[in-house]
C-alpha positions as CSV (number, residue, x, y, z in Angstrom):
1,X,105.6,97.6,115.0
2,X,103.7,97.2,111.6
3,X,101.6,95.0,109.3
4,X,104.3,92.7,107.9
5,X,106.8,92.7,110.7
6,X,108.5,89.5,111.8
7,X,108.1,89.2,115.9
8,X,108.6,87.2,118.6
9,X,106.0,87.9,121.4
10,X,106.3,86.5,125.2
11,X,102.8,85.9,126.8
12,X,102.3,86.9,130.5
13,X,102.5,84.3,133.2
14,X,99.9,84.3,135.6
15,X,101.0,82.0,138.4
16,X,103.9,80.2,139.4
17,X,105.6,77.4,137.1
18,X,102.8,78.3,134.2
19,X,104.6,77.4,131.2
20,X,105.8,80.0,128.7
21,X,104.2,80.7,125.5
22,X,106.4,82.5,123.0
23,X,105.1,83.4,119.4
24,X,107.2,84.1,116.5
25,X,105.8,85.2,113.5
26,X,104.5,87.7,110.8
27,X,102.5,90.7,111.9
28,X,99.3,90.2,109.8
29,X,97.4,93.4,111.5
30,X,97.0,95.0,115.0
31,X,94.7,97.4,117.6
32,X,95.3,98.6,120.5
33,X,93.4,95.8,122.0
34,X,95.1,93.1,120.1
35,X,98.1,91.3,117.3
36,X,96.9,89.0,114.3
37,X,100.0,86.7,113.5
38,X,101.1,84.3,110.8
39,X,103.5,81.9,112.9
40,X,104.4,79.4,115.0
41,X,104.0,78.5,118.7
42,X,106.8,77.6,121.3
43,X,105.8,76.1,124.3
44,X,108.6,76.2,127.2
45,X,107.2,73.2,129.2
46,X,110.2,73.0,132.9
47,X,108.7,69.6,134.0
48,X,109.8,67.6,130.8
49,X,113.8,66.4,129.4
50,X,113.7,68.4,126.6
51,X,111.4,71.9,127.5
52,X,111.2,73.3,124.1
53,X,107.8,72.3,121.9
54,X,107.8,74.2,118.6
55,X,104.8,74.0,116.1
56,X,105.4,72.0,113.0
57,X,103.2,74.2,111.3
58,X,102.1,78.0,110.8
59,X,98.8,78.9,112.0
60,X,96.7,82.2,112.4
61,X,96.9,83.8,115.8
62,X,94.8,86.4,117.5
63,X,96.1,87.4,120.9
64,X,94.8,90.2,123.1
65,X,97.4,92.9,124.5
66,X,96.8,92.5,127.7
67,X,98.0,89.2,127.9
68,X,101.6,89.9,125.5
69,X,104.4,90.7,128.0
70,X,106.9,92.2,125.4
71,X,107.2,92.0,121.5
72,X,110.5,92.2,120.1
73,X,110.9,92.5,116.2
74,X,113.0,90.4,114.2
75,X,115.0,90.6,111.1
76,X,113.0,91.0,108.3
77,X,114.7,87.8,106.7
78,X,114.2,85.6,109.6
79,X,112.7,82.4,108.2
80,X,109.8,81.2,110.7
81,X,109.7,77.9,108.8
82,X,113.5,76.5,110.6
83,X,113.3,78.0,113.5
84,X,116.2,77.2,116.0
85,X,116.6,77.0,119.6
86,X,120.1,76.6,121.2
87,X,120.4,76.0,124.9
88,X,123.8,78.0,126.8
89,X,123.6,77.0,130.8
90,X,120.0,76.9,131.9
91,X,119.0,79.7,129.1
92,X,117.0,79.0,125.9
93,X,117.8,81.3,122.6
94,X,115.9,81.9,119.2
95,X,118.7,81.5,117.4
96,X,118.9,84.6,115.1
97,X,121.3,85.2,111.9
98,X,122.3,88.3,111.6
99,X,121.4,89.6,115.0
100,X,121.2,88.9,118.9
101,X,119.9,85.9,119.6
102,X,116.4,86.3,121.8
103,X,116.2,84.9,125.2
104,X,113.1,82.2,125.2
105,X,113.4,81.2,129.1
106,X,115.6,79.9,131.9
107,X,115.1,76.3,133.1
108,X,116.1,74.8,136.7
109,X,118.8,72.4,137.5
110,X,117.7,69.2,137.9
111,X,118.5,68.0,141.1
């Protein structure tokens, strides 16, 4: 990973049904202690009809290492402005041109 990279970073979950917290963005700068992004939020809520909550606007992150579970780098051409979300079965995408789409979570059948 660089300055300038496009990412999508999962946060760690600390205890059962905490909600995901997925970031996708531009890498502004980074330590080994932490990530600056330009991007957006997407909150991955189980308990409501639709779980997906993406930020209507960009903002200007700062999030320690030790709380990111995994980054995965996107196409440099992905636009974080329309970003898409397709649900297949109980699974969540980032829908991606160009590439694999990224798994965002899993929700439960309602029963």
């Amino acid at each position: 990973m660089k300055a300038g990279n496009i990412v999508k970073i999962r946060t760690k979950r600390y205890f059962d049904r905490q909600p995901l917290w997925i970031i996708v963005g531009k890498v502004l700068d980074f330590s080994e202690n932490w990530v600056k992004i330009d991007g957006k939020g997407i909150g991955f809520f189980h308990a409501k009809a639709d779980p997906v909550d993406i930020d209507k606007e960009t903002r200007v992150l700062l999030l320690p290492r030790e709380n990111i579970a995994h980054i995965r780098i996107l196409p440099d051409d992905y636009d974080i402005t329309d970003i898409k979300v397709e649900r297949v079965g109980f699974r969540y995408y980032l829908k991606i041109k160009g590439a694999d789409d990224a798994s965002l979570g899993e929700v439960a059948e309602k029963t």
